[in-house]
DSSP file (Angstrom, degrees, kcal/mol; ACC not computed):
  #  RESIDUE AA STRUCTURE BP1 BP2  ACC     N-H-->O    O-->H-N    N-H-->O    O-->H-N    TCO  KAPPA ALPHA  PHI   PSI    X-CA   Y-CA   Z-CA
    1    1 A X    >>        0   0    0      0, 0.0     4,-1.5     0, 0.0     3,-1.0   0.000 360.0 360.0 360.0 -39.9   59.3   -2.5  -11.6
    2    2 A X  T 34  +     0   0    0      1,-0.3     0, 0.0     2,-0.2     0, 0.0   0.581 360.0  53.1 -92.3  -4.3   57.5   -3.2   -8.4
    3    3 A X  T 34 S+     0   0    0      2,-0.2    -1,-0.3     3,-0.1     0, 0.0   0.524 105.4  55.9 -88.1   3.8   56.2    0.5   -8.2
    4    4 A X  T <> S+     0   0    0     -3,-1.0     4,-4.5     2,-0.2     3,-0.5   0.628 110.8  40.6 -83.0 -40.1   54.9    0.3  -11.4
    5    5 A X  T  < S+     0   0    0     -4,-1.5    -2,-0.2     1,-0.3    -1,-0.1   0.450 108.0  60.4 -91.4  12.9   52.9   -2.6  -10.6
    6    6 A X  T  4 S+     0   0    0      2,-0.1    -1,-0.3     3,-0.1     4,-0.2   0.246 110.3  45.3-108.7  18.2   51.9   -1.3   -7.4
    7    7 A X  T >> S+     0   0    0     -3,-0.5     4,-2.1     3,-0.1     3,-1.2   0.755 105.7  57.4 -41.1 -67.1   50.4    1.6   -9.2
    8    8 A X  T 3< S+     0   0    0     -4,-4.5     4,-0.3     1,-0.2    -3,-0.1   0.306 108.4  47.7 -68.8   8.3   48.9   -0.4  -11.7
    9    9 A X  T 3> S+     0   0    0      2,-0.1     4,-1.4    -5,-0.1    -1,-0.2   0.661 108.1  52.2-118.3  -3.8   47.0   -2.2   -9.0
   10   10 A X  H <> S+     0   0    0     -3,-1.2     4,-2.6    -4,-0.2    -2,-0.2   0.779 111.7  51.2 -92.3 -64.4   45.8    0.9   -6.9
   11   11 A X  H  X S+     0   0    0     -4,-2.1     4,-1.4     2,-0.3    -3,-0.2   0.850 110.3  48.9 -28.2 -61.0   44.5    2.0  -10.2
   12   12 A X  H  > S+     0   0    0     -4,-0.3     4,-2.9     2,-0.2    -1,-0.2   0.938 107.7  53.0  -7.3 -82.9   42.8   -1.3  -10.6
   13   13 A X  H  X S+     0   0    0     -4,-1.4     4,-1.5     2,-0.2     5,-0.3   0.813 106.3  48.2 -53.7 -48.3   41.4   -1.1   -7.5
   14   14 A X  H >X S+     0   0    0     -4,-2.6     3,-1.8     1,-0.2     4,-0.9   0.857 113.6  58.3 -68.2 -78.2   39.6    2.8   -7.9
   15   15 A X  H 3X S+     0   0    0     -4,-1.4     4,-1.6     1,-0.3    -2,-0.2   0.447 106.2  40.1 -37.8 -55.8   38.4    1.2  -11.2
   16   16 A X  H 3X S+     0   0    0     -4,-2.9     4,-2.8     2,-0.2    -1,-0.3   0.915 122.7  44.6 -60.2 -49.1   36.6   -1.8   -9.6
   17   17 A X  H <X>S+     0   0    0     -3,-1.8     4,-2.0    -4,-1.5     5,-0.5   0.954 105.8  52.5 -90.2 -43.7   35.2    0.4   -6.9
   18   18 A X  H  X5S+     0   0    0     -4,-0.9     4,-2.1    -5,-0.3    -1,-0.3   0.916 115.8  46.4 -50.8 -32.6   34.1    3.3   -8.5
   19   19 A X  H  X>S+     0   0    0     -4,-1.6     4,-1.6    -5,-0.2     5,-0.7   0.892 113.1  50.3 -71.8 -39.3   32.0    0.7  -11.0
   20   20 A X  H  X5S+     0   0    0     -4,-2.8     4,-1.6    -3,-0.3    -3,-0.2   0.954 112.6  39.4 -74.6 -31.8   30.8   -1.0   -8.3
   21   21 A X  H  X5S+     0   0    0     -4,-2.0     4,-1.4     2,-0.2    -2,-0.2   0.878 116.2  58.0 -75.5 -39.5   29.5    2.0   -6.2
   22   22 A X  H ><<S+     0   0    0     -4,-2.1     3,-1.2    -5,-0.5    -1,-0.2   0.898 111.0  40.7 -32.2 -68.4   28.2    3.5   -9.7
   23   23 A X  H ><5S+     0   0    0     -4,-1.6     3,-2.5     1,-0.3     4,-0.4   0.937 106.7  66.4 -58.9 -69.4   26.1    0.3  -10.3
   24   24 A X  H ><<S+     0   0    0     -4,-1.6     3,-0.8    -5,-0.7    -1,-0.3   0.799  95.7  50.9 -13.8 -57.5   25.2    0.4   -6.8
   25   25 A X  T << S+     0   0    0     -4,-1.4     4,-0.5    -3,-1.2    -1,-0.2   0.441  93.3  80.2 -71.7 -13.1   23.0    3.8   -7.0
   26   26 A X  T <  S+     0   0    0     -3,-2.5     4,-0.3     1,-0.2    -1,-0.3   0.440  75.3  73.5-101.5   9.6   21.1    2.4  -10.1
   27   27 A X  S X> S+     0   0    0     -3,-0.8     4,-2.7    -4,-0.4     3,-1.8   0.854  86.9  59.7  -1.0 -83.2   18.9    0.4   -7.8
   28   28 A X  H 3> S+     0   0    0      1,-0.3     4,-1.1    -4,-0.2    -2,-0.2   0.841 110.4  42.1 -41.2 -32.0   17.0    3.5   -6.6
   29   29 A X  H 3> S+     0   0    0     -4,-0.5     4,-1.9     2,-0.2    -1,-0.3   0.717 108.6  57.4 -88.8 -25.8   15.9    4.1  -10.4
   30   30 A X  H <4 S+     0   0    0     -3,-1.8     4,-0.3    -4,-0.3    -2,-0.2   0.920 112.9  45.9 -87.6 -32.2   15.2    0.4  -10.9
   31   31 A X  H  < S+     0   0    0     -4,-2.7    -2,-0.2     2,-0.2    -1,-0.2   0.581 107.0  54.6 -50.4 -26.1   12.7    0.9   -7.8
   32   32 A X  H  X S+     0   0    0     -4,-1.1     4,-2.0    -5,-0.3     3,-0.3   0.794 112.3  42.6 -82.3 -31.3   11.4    3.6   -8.9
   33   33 A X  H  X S+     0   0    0     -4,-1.9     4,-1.0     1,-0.2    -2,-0.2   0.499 102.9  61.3 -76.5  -3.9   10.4    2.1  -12.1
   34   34 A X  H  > S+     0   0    0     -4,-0.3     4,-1.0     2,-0.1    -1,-0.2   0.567 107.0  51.8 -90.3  -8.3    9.4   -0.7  -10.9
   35   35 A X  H  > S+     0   0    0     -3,-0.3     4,-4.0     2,-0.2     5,-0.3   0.826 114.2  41.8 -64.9 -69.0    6.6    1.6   -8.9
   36   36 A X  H  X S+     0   0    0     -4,-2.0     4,-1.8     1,-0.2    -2,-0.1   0.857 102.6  63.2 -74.6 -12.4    5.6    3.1  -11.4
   37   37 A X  H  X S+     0   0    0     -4,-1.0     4,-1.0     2,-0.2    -1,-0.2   0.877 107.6  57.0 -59.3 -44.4    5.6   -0.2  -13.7
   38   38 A X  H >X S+     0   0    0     -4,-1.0     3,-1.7     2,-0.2     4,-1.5   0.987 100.5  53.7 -27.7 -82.1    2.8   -1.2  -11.0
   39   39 A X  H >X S+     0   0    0     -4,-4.0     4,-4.1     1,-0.3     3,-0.6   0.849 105.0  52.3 -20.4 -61.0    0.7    1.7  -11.5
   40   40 A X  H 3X S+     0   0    0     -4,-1.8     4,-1.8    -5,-0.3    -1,-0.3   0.683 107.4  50.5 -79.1 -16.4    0.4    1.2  -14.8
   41   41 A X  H <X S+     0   0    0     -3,-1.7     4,-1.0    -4,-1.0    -1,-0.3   0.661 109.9  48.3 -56.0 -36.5   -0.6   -2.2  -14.5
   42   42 A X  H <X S+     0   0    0     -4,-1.5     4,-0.6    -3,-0.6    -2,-0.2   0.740 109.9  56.2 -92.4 -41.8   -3.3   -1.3  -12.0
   43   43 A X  H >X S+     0   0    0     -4,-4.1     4,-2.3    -5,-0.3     3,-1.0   0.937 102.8  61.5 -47.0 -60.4   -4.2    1.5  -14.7
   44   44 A X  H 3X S+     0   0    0     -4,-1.8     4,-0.6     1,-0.2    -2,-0.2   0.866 107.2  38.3   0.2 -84.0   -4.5   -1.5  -17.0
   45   45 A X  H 3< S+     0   0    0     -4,-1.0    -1,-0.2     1,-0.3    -2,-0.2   0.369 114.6  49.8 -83.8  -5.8   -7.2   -3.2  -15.1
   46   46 A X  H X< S+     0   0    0     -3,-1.0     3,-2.8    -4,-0.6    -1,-0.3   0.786  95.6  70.5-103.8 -38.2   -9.1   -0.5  -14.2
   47   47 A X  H 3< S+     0   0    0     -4,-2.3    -2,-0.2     1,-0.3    -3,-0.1   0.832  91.5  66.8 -41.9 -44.0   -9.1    0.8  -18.0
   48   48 A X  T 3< S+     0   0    0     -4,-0.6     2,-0.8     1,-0.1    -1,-0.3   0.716  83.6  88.2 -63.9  -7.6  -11.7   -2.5  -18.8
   49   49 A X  S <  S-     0   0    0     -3,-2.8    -1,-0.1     1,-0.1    -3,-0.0  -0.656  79.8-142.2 -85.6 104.9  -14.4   -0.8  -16.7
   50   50 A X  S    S+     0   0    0     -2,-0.8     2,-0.5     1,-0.1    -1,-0.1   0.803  79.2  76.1 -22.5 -43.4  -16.5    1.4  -18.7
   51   51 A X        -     0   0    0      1,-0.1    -2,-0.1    -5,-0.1    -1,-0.1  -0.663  66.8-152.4 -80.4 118.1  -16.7    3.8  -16.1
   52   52 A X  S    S+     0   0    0     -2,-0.5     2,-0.6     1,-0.2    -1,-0.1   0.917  84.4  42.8 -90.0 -11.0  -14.1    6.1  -15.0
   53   53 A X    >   -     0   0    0      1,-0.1     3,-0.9    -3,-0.0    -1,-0.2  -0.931  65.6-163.8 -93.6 121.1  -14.8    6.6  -11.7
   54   54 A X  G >> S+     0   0    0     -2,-0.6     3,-1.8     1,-0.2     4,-0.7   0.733  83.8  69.6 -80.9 -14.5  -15.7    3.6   -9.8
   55   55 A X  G >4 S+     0   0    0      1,-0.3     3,-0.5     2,-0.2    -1,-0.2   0.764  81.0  72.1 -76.9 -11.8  -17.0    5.4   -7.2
   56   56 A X  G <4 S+     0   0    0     -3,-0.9    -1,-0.3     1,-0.2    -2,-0.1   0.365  84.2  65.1 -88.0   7.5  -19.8    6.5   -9.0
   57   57 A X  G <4 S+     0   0    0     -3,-1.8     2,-0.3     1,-0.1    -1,-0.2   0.836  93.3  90.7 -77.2 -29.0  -21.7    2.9   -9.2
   58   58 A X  S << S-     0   0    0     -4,-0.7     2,-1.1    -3,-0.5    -1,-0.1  -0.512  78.6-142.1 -89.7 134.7  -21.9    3.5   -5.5
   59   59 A X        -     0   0    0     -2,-0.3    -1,-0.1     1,-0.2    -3,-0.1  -0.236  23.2-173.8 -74.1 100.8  -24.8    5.3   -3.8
   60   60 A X  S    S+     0   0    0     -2,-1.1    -1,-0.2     1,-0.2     3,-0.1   0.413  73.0  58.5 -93.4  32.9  -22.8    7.2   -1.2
   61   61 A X  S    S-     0   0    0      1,-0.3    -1,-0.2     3,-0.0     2,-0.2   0.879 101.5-136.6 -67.0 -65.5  -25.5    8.6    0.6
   62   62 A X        -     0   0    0      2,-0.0    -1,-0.3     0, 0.0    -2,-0.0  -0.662  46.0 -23.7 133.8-171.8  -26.8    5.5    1.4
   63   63 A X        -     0   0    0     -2,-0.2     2,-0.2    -3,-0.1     0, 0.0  -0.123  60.3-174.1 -56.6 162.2  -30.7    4.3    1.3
   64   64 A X        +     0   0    0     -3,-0.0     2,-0.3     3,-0.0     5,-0.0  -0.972   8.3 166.3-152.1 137.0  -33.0    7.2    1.7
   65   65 A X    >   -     0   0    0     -2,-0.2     3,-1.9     4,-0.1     0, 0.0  -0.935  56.1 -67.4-150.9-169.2  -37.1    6.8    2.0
   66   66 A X  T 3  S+     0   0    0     -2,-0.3    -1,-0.0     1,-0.3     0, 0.0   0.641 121.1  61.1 -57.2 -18.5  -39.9    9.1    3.0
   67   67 A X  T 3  S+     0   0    0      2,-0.1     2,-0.5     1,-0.0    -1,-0.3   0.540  96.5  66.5 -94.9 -11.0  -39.0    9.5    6.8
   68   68 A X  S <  S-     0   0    0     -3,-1.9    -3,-0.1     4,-0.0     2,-0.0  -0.889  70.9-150.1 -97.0 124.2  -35.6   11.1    6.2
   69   69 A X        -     0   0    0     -2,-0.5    -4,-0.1     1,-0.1    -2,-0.1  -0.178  31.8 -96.9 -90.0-146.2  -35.1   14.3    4.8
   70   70 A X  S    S+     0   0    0      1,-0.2    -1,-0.1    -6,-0.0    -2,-0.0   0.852 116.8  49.1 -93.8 -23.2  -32.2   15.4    2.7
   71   71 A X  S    S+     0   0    0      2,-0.0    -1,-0.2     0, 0.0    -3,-0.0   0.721  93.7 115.3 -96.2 -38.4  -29.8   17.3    5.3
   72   72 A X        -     0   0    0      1,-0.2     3,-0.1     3,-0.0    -4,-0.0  -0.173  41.2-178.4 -56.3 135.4  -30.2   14.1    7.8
   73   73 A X        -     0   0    0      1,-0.4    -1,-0.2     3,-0.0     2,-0.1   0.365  33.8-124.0 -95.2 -10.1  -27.6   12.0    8.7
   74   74 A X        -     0   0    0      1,-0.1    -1,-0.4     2,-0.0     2,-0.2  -0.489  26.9 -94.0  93.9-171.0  -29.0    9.4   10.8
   75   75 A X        -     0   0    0     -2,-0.1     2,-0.2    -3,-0.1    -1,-0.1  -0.803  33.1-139.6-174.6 124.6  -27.8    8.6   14.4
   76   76 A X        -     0   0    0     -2,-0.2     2,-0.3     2,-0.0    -3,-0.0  -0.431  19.6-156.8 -98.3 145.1  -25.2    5.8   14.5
   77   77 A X        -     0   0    0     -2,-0.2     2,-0.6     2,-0.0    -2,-0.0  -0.943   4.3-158.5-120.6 148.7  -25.9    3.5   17.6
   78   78 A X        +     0   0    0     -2,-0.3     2,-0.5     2,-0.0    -2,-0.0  -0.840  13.9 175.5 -96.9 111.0  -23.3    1.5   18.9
   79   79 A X        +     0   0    0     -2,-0.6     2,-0.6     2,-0.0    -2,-0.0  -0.881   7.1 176.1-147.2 113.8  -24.4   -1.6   21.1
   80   80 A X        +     0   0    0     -2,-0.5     2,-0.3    15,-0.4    -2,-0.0  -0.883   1.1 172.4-130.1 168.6  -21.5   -4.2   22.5
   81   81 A X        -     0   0    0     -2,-0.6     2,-0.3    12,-0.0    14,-0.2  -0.953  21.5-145.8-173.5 153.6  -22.0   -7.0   24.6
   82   82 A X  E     -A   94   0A   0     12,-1.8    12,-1.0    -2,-0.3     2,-0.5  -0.978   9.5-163.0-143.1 113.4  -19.7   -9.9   25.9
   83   83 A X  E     +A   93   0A   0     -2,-0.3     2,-0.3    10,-0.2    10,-0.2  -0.909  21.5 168.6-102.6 118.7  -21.2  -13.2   26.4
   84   84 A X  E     -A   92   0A   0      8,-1.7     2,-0.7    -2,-0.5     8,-0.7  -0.978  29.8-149.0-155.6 156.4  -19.0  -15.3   28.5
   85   85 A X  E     -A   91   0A   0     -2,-0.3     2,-0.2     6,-0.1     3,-0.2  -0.793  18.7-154.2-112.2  96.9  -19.1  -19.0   30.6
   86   86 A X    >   -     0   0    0     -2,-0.7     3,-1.2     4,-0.5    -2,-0.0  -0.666  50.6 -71.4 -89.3 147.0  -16.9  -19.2   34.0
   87   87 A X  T 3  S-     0   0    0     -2,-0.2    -1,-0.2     1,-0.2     3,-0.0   0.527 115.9  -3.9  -9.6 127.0  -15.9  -22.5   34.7
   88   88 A X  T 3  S+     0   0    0     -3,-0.2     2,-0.3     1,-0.1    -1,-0.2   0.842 110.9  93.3  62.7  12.1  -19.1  -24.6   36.1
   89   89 A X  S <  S-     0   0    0     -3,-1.2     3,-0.1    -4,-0.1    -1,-0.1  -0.997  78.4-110.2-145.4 134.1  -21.8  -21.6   36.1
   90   90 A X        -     0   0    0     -2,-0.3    -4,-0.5     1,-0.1    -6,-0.0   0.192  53.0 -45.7 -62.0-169.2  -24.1  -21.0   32.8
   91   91 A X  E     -A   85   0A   0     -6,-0.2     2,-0.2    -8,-0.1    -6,-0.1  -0.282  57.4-172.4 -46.0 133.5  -24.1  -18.1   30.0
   92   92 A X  E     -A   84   0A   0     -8,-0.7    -8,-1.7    -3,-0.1     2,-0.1  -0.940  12.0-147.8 -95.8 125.8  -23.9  -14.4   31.2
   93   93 A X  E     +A   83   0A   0     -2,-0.2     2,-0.3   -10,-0.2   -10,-0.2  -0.454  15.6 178.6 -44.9 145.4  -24.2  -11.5   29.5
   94   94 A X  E      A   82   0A   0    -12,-1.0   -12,-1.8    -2,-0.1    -2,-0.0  -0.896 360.0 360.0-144.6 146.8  -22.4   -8.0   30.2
   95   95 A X              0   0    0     -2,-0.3   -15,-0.4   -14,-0.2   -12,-0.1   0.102 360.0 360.0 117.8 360.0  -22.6   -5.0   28.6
């Protein structure tokens, strides 16, 4: 009698754990839909814009006028400076 019920409780016991580890793995799927439930949300909101490319209200050359031709790219300058007050002594500049 008491190897039958220690049977029936190792039996028991793969049941529970095989259901729980099962259940476990369905996570991954609920993440992955939950991705892609996003998406489609984001799809959503973009859908109210007439346009399907947004990028194409912006001019991505940039301004252009008679002193530039078309092949130019400009020339970035970069200009940094540090203003700073030590104790008791007025504004300085560096850079």
């Amino acid at each position: 009698m008491g190897y039958l019920k220690r049977i029936g409780m190792c039996i028991s016991l793969l049941i529970v754990i095989i259901f729980v580890t099962s259940c476990g793995g369905g996570n991954k799927i609920t993440g992955d839909s939950k991705e892609a439930q996003i998406k489609k949300s984001f799809a959503k909101t973009l859908d109210m814009y007439p346009i399907k490319n947004l990028e194409d209200l912006y001019d991505k050359e940039g301004y252009r006028d008679g002193e530039f031709k078309k092949g130019d790219k400009g020339t970035w300058v970069v200009r940094s400076e540090m203003i700073i007050q030590p104790k008791g002594e007025s504004l300085t500049s560096r850079g």
